[in-house]
C-alpha positions, 0 to 999 in steps of 0.5 A: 374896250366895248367903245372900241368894239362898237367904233370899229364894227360901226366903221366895218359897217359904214365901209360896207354900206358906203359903195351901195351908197354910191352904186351907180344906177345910171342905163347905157354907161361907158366906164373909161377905165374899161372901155366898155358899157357896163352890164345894165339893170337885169331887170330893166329894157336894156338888160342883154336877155341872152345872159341867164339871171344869175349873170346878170345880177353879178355882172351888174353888182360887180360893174356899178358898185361905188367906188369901182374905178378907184378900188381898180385904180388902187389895186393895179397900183399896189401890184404893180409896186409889190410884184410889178404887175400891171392888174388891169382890165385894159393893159399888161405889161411886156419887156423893156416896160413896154406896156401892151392891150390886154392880151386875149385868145388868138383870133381864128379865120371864120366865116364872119371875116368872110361875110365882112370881106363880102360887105366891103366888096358890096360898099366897093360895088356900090361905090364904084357903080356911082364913080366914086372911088373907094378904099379899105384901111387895115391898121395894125395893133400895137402887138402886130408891130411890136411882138417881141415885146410881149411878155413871156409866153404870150404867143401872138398869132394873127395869121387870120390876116392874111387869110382875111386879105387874101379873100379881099384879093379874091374878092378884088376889094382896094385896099391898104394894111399899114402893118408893114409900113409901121414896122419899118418905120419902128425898125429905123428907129421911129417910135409909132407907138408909144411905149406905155401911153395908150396902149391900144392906139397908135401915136401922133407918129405913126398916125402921120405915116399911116395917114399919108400912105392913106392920101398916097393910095387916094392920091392915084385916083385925085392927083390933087391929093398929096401927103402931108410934110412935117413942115405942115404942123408945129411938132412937140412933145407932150408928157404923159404922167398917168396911164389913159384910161386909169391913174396908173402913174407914168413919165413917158413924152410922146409926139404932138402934132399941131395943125397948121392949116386953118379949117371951116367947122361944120360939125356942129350944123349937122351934129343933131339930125344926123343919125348915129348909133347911141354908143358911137356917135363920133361924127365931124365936117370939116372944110380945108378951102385951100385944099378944096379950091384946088380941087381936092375931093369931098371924102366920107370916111367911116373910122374907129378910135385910131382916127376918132383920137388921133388921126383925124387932124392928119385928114383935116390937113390932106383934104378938101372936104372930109366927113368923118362918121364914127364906124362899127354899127353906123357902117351897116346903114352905109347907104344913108350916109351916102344919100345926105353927103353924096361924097367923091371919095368913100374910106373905111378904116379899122383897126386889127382887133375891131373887126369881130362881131363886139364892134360889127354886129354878126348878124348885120353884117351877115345881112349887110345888102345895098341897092344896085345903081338904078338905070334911068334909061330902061322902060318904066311903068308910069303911075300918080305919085297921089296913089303913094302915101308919104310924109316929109320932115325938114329939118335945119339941114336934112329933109326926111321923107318917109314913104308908105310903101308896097310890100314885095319890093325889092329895092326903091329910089327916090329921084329929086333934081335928076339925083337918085337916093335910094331908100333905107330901112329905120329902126321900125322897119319903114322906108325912107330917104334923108338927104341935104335940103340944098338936093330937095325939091318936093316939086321935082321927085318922083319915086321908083320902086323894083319889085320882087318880080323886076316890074319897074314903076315910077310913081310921079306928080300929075302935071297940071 
């Protein structure tokens, strides 16, 4: 009997010391089971200040224990089976099996969706300045095209929409929502969600649909673009036996859509010195030479998840030249993608539930500013470049140059091959300037710079 005692309270202490065994010490970690990054050391560098201690510690000990996702995994699969409830920290169950994103308090118009509106009318503005044109793309979540498949009780309410794009009306920003589009197409029968499978996300389905009345809009202003047919890809099923995200058993079919057209990658040329945000770093370059020799538009497009996971080869297709870079924070240095990829079309997608201050930085947005297009033809000041201070570092395909700077300037331009790039801010709050190094030439720039009293100064290369 004492054997006994001893096996068990061995065992008892084993199972306790096990996760702290397999406690998970790693910094800036994306659980996928969560799609979040888990709390980090409290007492590290990138513990989130803001939190009081006690937060910190049970917030850190709770997201790295061992063994978390699969004690997750068990207890989600055991309700379900017991009491079919779906216990979650993504999704929960609606009608009909339908299976829906956690549902969260009902958003309320503020004065960030009033900023974000502004910010996009700025990208517009400076857009339109430098006859490129742009588009806003407002995607709806799965609860906005399906309501009456929430659960009981659930009361959805995104009012807060058409207050956000009523201030895009105001502010005259171009713009889409898909919203409608996709209930149509779910009211004749078309499933542009899945039922259960990933259910954040639109399907391969509603992607196509949603995409095309993307190419549509652009279409108005390049009538080369035309949307995609289904005769563009070989269409199938796909099965789906596990919840995304989770090993929450499901036996659900979905849409799959294969490319047919064949594409130069360039991705992987640009991918290391193209700078992005540590937690969103999607980026991709892709070339469609048929659709590029018939003069279809080089396009930069900053997107989420909808088109990071599924829509992007709807774009591939459509377009002749199409960089996509991952949105959310990257969006708010706008101004230094534009300087390397000097596009002839500007798209900003999202989806309904990323525009909030957890995707988009409040205070970045808030704060969001670009310079004005700078007019070549009006009186400038004339001074040595020699009295400027800057350095220059050439990469495989981007060159940096890093410039010393007076301090009351407002904005500053860098000239190179009759092109104007306008300088940005980094991380330590110095000016600089990346572009493609095809654009560079150090023998050809000069620098201009607008101070806070509108004095314009060109600084240029001493002719010898």
């Amino acid at each position: 009997m004492k054997k006994l005692q001893i096996i068990f309270i061995t065992l008892f202490f084993v199972l306790l010391l096990l996760p702290m065994l397999f406690f998970n010490w790693e910094e800036n970690v994306v659980s996928p089971i969560d799609n979040r990054m888990l709390t980090n050391n409290p007492f590290g560098k990138n513990s989130n200040t803001e939190q009081k201690l006690t937060t910190r510690l049970e917030n850190y000990v709770g997201d790295r224990i061992g063994f978390r996702d699969e004690m997750i995994d068990e207890y989600t699969l055991l309700n379900d089976r017991l009491f079919h409830k779906m216990i979650h920290p993504l999704y929960e169950y609606g009608k009909d099996g339908y299976v829906f994103s956690k549902a969260k308090s009902n958003i309320e118009f503020s004065e960030y969706h009033l900023a974000f509106a502004r910010m996009l009318a700025q990208i517009q503005d400076y857009c339109q300045q430098r006859n490129v044109p742009f588009l806003f793309v407002f995607n709806p979540e799965k609860a906005s095209v399906y309501t009456d498949k929430l659960a009981d009780g659930i009361h959805y309410d995104n009012s807060w929409v058409q207050q956000f794009e009523a201030e895009l009306d105001r502010l005259g920003v171009h713009y889409i929502d898909n919203t409608q589009l996709l209930k149509e197409k779910r009211d004749h029968g078309e499933a542009v969600f899945n039922r259960q499978y990933n259910a954040g996300h639109w399907n391969e389905l509603g992607a196509f649909y949603g995409v095309n009345r993307i190419l549509e809009t652009l279409s108005k202003d390049f009538p080369k673009i035309h949307p995609n047919k289904k005769s563009d890809f070989v269409i199938s099923e796909k099965l789906n036996e596990t919840q995304l995200s989770s090993n929450f058993p499901i036996y659900e079919y979905e849409p799959f859509f294969a490319r047919k057209a064949p594409l130069e990658v360039k991705t992987a040329d640009y991918d290391a010195e193209v700078i992005r945000n540590s937690q969103h770093r999607g980026f991709g370059y892709y070339i469609n030479s048929e659709q590029k020799e018939n003069g279809v538009p080089k396009t930069l497009v900053f997107q989420g998840s909808y088109m990071n996971e599924i829509g992007f080869k709807f774009l591939q297709t459509g377009l002749g030249e199409y960089i996509h870079i991952h949105n959310y924070e990257n969006l708010l240095n706008f101004d230094y993608y534009f300087n390397i990829f000097q596009p002839e079309c500007v798209v900003v997608e999202v989806a309904e539930y990323t525009i909030n201050s957890t995707y988009f930085n409040e205070s970045g947005v808030k704060n969001f500013s670009l310079n004005p297009k700078l007019d070549l033809k009006q009186p400038m000041e004339k001074k040595s470049l020699d009295e400027l201070s800057y350095q220059v570092k050439q990469g495989e395909q981007i060159t940096t140059l890093t410039a010393n700077l007076p301090q009351n300037i407002k904005y500053a331009y860098l000239i190179t091959k009759d092109v104007v790039f306008d300088f940005c801010k980094d991380e330590t709050n110095s000016d600089f300037v990346s572009l493609e190094n095809t654009r560079w030439n150090e023998d050809d720039m000069s620098i201009v710079i607008v101070d806070t009293q509108d004095n314009i100064v060109q600084y240029q290369k001493e002719k010898d």
